[in-house]
VOGUNU-238099 format. One record per atom (N, C-alpha, C, O): residue number from 0; atom name; residue in three letters; x, y, z. Coordinates in steps of 0.2 Angstrom, whole numbers. Each point is the difference from the previous one (the first is absolute). Example, Ala and Ser with C-alpha at 12.3 -4.5 7.8 and 13.67 -1.06 7.14 Angstrom:
2
 vodren tilum lolum     X     Y     Z
      0     N   ala    66   -28    39
      0    CA   ala    -4     6     0
      0     C   ala     4     6     0
      0     O   ala     5    -1     3
      1     N   ser    -7     6    -7
      1    CA   ser     4     6     1
      1     C   ser    -4     5     3
      1     O   ser     3     6     1
This chain:
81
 vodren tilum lolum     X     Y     Z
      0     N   unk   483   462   428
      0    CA   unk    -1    -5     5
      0     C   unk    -7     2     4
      0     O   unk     0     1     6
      1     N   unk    -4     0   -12
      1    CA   unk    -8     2     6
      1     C   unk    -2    -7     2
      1     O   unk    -2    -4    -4
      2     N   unk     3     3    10
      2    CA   unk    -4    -6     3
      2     C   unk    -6     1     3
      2     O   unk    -1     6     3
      3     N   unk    -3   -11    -3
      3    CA   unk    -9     0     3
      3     C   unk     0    -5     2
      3     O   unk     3    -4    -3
      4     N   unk    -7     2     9
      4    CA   unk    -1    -7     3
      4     C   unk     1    -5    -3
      4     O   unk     4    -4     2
      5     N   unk    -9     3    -8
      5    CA   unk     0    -7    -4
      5     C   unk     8    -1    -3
      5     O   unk     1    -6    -2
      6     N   unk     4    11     0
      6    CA   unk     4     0    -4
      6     C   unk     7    -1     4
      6     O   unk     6    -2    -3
      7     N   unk    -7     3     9
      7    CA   unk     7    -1     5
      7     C   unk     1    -5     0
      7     O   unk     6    -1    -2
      8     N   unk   -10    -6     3
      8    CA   unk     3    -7     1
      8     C   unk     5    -3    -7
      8     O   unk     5    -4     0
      9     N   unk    -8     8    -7
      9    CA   unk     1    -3    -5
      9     C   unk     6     3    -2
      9     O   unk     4    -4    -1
     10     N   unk    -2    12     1
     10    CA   unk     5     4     0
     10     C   unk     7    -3     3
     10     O   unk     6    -2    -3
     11     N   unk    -9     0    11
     11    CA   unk     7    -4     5
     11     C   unk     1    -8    -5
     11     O   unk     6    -1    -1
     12     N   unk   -10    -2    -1
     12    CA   unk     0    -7    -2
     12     C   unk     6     2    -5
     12     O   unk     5    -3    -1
     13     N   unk    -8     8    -5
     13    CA   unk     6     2    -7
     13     C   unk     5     3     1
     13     O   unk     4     2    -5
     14     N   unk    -3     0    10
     14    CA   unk     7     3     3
     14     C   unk     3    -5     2
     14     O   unk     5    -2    -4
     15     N   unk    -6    -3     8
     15    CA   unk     1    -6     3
     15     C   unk     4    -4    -7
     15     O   unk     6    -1     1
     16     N   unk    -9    -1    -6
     16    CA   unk     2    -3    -6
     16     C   unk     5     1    -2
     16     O   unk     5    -3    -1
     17     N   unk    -6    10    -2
     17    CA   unk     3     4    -3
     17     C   unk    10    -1     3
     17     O   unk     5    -2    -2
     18     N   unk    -8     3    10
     18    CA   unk     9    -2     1
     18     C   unk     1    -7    -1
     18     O   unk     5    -2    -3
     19     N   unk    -8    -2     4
     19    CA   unk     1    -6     2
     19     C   unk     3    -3    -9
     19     O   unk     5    -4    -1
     20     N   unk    -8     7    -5
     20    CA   unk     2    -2    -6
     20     C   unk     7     3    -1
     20     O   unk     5    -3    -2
     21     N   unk    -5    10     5
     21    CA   unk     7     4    -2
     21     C   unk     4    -4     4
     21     O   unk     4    -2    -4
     22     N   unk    -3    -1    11
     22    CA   unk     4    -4     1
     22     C   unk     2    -7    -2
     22     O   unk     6    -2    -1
     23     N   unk   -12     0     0
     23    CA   unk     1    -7    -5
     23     C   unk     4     2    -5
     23     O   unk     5    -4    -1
     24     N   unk    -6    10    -4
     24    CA   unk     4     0    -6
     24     C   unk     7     7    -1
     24     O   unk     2     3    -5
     25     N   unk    -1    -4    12
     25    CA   unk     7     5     0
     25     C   unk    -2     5    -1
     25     O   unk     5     4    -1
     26     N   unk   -11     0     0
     26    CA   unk     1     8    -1
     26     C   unk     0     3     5
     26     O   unk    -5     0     4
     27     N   unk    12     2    -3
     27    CA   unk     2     4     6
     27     C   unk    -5     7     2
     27     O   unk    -3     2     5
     28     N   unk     5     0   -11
     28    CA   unk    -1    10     0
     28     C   unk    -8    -3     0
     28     O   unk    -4     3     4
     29     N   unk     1    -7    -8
     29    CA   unk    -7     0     0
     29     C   unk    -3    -1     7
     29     O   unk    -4     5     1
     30     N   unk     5    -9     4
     30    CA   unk     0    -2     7
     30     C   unk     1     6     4
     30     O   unk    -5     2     4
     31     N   unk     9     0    -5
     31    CA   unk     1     8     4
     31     C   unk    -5     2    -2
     31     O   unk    -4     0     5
     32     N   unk     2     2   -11
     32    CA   unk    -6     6     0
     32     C   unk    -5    -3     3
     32     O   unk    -4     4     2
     33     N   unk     1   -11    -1
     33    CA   unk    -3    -3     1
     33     C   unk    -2     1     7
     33     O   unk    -6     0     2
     34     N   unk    12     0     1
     34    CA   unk    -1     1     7
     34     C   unk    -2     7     5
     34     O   unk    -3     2     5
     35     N   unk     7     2   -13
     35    CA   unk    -2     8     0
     35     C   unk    -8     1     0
     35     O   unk    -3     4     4
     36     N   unk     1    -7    -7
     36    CA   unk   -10    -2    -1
     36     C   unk    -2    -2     7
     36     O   unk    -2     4     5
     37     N   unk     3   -10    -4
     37    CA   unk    -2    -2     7
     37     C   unk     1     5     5
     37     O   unk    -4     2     3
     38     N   unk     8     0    -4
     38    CA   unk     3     8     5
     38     C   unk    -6     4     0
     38     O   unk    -2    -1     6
     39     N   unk    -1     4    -8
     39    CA   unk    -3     2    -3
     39     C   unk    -8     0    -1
     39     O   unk    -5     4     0
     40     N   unk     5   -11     1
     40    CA   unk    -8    -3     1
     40     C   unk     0    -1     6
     40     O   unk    -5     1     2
     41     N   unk    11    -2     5
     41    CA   unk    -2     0     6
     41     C   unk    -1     8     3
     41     O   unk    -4     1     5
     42     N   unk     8     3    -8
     42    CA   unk     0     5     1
     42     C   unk    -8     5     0
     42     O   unk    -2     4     4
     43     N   unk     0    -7    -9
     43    CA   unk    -9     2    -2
     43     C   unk    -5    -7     6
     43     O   unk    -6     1     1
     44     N   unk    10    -5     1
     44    CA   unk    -3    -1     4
     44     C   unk     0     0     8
     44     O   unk    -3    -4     4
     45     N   unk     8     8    -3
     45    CA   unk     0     4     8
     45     C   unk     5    -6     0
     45     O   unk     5     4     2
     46     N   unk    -1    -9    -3
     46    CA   unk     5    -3     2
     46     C   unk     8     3     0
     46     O   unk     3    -3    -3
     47     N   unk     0     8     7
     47    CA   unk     5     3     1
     47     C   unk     6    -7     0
     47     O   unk     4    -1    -4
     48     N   unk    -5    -4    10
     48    CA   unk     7    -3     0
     48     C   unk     1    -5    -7
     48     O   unk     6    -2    -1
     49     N   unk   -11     1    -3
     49    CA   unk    -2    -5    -7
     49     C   unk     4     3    -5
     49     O   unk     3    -3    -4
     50     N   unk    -5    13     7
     50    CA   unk     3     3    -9
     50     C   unk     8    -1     2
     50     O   unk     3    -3    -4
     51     N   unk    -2     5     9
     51    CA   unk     7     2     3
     51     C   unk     3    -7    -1
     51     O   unk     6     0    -2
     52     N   unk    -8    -7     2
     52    CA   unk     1    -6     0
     52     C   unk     3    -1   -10
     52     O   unk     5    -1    -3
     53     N   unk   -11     3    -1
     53    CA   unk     0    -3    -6
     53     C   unk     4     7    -3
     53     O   unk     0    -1    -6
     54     N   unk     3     6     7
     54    CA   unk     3     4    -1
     54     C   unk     6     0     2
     54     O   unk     4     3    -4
     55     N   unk    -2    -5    10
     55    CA   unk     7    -3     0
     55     C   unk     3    -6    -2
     55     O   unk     6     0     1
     56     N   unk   -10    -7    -5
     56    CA   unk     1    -2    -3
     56     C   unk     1     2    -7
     56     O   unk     4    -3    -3
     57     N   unk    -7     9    -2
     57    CA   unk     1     2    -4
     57     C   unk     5     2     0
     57     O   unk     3    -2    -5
     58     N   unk     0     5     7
     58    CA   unk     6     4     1
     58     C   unk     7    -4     1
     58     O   unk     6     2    -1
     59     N   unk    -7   -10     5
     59    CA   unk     3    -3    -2
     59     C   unk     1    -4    -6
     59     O   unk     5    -3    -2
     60     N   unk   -10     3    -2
     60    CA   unk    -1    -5    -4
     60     C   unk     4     5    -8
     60     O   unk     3    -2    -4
     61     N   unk    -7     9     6
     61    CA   unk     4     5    -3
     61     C   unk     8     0    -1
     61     O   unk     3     0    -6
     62     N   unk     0    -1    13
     62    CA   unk     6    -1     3
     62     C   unk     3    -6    -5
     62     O   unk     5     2    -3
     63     N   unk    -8    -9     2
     63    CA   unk     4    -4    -2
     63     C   unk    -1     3    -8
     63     O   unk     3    -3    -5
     64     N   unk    -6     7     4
     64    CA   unk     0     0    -9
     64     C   unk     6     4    -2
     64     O   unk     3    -1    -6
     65     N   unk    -1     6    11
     65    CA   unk     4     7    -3
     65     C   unk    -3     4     1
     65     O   unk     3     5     0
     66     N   unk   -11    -6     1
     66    CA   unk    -3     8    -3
     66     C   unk     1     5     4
     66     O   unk    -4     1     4
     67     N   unk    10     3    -3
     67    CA   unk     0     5     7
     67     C   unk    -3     6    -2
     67     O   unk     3     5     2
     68     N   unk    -8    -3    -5
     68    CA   unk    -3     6    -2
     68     C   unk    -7    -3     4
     68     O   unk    -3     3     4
     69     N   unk     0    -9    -6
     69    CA   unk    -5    -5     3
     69     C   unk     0     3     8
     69     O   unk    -3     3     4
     70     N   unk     9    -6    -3
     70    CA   unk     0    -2     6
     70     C   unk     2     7     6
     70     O   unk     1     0     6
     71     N   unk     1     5   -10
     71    CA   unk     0     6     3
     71     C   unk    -9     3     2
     71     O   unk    -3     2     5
     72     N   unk     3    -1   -12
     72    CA   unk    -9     1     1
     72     C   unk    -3    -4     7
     72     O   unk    -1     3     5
     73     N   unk     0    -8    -5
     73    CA   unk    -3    -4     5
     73     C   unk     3     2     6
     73     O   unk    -3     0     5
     74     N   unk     9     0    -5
     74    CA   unk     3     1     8
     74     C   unk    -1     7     2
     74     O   unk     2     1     6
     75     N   unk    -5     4   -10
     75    CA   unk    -3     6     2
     75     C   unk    -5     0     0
     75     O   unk    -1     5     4
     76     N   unk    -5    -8    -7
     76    CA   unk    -5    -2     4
     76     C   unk    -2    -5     6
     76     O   unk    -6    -2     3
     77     N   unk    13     0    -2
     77    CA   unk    -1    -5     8
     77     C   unk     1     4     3
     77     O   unk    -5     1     4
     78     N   unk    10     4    -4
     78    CA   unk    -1     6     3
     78     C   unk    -2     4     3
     78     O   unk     1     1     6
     79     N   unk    -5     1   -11
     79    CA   unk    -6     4     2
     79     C   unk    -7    -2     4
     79     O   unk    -4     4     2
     80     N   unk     5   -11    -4
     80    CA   unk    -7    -4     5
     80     C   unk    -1     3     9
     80     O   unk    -4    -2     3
């Protein structure tokens, strides 16, 4: 995730998507990860309350799958923020 000025708008736009399909079409665990990402791009972008935001959705989303190895991971890195 090297982002540079021109590529931020476009990055956020295909994250954007990306959930919005996995929701349209039930992929749970895919949504998770998905949010794991958004996590991840606010976090590269100075947004602390966004990561902790789209990372605690992950770990719900995680939650409704089953994945408890998922959603351990992630709850140690909320953690640690």
């Amino acid at each position: 995730m090297n982002l540079n000025d021109s590529s931020r708008s476009n990055t956020e736009k295909y994250i954007q998507q990306t959930i919005e399909s996995d929701q349209a079409d039930g992929l749970m665990f895919n949504l998770a990860k998905d949010y794991v990402l958004y996590s991840k791009y606010f976090w590269k972008m100075g947004d602390r309350q966004k990561t902790e935001e789209n990372l605690q959705q992950a770990i719900k989303t995680f939650k409704d799958c089953g994945a408890d190895g998922w959603v351990e991971k992630y709850e140690g890195q909320l953690a640690a923020m």
